[in-house]
C-alpha positions as CSV (number, residue, x, y, z in Angstrom):
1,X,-6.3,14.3,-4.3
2,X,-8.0,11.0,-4.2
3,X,-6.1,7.5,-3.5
4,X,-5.4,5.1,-6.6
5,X,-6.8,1.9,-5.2
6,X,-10.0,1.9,-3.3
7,X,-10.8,-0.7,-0.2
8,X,-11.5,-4.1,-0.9
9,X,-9.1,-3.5,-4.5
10,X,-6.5,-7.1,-5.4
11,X,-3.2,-5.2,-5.5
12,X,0.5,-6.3,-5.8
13,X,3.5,-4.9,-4.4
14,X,7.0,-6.1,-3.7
15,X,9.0,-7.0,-0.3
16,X,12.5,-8.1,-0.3
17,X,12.6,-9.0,-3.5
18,X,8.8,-11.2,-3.1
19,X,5.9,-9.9,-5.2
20,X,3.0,-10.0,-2.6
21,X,-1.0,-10.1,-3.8
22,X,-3.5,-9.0,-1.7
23,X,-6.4,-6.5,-0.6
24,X,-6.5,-3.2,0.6
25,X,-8.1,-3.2,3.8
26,X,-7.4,0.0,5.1
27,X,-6.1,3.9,3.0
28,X,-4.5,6.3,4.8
29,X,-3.1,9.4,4.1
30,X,0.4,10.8,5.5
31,X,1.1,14.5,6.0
32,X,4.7,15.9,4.2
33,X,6.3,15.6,7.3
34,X,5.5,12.1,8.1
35,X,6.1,11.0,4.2
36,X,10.0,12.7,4.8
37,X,10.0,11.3,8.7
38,X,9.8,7.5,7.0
39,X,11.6,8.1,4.0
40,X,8.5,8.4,1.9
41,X,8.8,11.4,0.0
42,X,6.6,13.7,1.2
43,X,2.7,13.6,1.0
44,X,0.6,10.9,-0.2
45,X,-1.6,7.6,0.2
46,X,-0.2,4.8,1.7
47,X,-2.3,0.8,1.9
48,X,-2.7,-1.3,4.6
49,X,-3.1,-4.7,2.5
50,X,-4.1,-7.8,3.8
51,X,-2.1,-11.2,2.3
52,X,-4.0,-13.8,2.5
53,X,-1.5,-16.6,1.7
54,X,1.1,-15.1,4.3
55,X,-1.6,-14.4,7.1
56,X,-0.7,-11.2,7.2
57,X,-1.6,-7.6,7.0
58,X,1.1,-5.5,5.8
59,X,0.9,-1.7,7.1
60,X,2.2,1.8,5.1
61,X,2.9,0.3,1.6
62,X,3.3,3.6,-0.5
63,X,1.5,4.3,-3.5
64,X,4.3,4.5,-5.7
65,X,5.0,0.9,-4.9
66,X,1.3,-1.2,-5.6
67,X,-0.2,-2.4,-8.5
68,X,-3.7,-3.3,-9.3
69,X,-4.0,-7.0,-10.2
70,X,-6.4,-7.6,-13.0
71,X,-8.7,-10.3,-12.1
């Protein structure tokens, strides 16, 4: 199984209700029982995506939850 966005990739994704843009800086892939341990729903990729215009790198975004921005 290979990871939808690849490092470096402009994605979006949503916090409280604010669409965030940034870069993924780092993949990782969680284990079934860590997906169900944080609620994630099993297996799968989660981002590490850095946001430029909040300073900030945002850790664990699911999959299921990003975008790819089209340049």
């Amino acid at each position: 199984m290979k990871s939808k966005y690849s490092r470096g990739e402009t994605v979006s994704f949503d916090v409280n209700g604010e669409t965030l843009i940034g870069d993924v800086f780092i993949i990782d892939f969680r284990d079934a029982d860590e997906g169900e341990f944080y609620g994630l729903g099993g297996a799968g990729y989660t981002y590490d995506i850095m946001v430029n215009s909040k300073d900030a790198l945002y850790k664990h975004i699911p999959e299921n939850i990003v975008t790819k921005v089209e340049k």
